[in-house]
C-alpha positions in Angstrom: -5.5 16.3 -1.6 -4.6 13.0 -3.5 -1.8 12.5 -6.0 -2.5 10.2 -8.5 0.2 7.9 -9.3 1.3 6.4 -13.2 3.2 3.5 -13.6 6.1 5.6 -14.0 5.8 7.8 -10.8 5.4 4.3 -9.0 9.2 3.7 -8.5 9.8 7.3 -6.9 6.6 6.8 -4.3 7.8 3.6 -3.2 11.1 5.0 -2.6 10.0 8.3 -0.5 8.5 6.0 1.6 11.5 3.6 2.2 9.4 0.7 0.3 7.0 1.2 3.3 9.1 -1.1 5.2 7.8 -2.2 8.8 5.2 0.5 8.3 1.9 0.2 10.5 -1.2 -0.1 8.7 -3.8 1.8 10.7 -7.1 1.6 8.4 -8.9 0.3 5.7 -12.2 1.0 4.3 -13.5 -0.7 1.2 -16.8 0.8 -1.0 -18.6 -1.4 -2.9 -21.3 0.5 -4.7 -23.9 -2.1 -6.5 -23.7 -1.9 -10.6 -20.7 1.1 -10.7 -17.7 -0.4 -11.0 -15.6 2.4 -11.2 -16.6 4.2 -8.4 -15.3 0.9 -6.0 -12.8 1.9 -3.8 -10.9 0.9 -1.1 -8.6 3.0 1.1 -5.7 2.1 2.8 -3.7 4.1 5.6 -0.6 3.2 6.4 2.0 4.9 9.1 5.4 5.3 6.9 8.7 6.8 7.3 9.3 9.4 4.8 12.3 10.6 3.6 11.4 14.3 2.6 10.5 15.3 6.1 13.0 15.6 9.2 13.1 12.8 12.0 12.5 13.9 15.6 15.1 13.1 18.7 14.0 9.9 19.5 17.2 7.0 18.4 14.4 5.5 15.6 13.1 8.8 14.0 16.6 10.6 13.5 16.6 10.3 10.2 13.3 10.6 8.9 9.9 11.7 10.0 6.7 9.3 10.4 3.3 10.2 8.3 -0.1 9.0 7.7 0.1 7.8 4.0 -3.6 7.2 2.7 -3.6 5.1 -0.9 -6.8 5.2 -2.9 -7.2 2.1 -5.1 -10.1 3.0 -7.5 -12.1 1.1 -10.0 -11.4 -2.3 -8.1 -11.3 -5.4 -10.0 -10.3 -7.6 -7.3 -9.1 -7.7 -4.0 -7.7 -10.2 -0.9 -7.9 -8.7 2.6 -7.8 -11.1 5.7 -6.0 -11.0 8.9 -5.8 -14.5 10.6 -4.0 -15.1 13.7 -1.1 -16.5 11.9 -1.0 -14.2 9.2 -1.7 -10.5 11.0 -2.1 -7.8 8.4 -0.9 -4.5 10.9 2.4 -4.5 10.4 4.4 -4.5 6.6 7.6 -6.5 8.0 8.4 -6.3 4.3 7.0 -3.2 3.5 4.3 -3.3 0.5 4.7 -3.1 -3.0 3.1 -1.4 -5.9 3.2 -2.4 -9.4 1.8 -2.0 -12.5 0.5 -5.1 -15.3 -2.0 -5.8 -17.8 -3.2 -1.5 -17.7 -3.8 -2.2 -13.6 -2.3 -1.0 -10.3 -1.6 -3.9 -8.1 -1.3 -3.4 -4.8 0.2 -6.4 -2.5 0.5 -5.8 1.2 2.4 -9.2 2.3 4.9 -9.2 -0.9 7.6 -11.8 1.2 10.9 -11.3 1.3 11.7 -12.4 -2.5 11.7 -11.2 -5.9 8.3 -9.8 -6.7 6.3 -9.2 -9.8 2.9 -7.6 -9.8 1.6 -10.9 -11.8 2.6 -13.0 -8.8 -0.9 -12.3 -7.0 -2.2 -14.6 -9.8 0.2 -17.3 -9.0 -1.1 -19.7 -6.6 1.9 -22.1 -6.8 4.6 -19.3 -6.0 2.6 -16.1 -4.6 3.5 -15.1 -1.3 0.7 -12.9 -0.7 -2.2 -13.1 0.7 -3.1 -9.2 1.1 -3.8 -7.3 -2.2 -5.6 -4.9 -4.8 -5.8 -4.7 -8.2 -7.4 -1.5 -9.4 -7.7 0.7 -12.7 -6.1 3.6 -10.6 -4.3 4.0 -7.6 -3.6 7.3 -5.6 -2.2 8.9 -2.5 -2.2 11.6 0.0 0.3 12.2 2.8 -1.4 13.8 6.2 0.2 14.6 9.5 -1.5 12.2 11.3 -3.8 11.1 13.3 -1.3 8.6 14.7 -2.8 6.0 16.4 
């Protein structure tokens, strides 16, 4: 069952999931249905330490479990997904980051390792990303797994 997110919620989500730092991103699908807008969509599932449930034994997972996080970005206004040999798009070495501007969600997979605002997409001279969403509303739901 997906939780929808608000702008305010945002800060809390991020920080369950550690800012989805070095997280594995294990699928994306993208729905473009012709003349409807609202109805694109485009899912992405990422694997995430969270810090409500209980690591295992292993050194890496003591202190907080893994889980398949899937985000739902609906009503799509734009979007930027590649993967290029030099700039893979698997794993979040800076984790991602959700924000909110102009009354849209804006979700940028490859934020870099600086200060980040989610108007920097738009900024072609100082944008570090090449990896994002923007959307009229964003949601989640946390599952078990599949692990892959």
């Amino acid at each position: 069952m997906h939780a929808d997110l608000s702008e305010e919620s945002v800060p809390d989500f991020l920080e369950r999931f550690l800012g989805f730092e070095d997280g594995v991103i294990t699928g994306i699908s993208i729905v473009l249905p012709r003349g409807d807008r609202a109805r694109r969509t485009i899912e992405v599932e990422v694997q995430a330490m969270d810090r409500t449930t209980p690591g295992g034994n292993s050194p890496n997972s003591r202190l907080h479990g893994w889980k398949l996080v899937r985000i739902a970005m609906r009503g799509i206004d734009e979007y930027r997904l590649s993967e290029t040999r030099p700039y893979p798009l698997q794993v979040l070495t800076d984790g991602l980051k959700l924000g909110f501007a102009e009354g849209r969600f804006v979700l940028d997979l490859d934020p870099g390792p600086d200060a980040w605002s989610p108007r920097a997409v738009h900024d072609a001279a100082n944008s570090w990303s090449k990896q994002y969403v923007v959307s009229e509303r964003c949601s989640f739901e946390v599952l078990d797994g599949p692990f892959v």
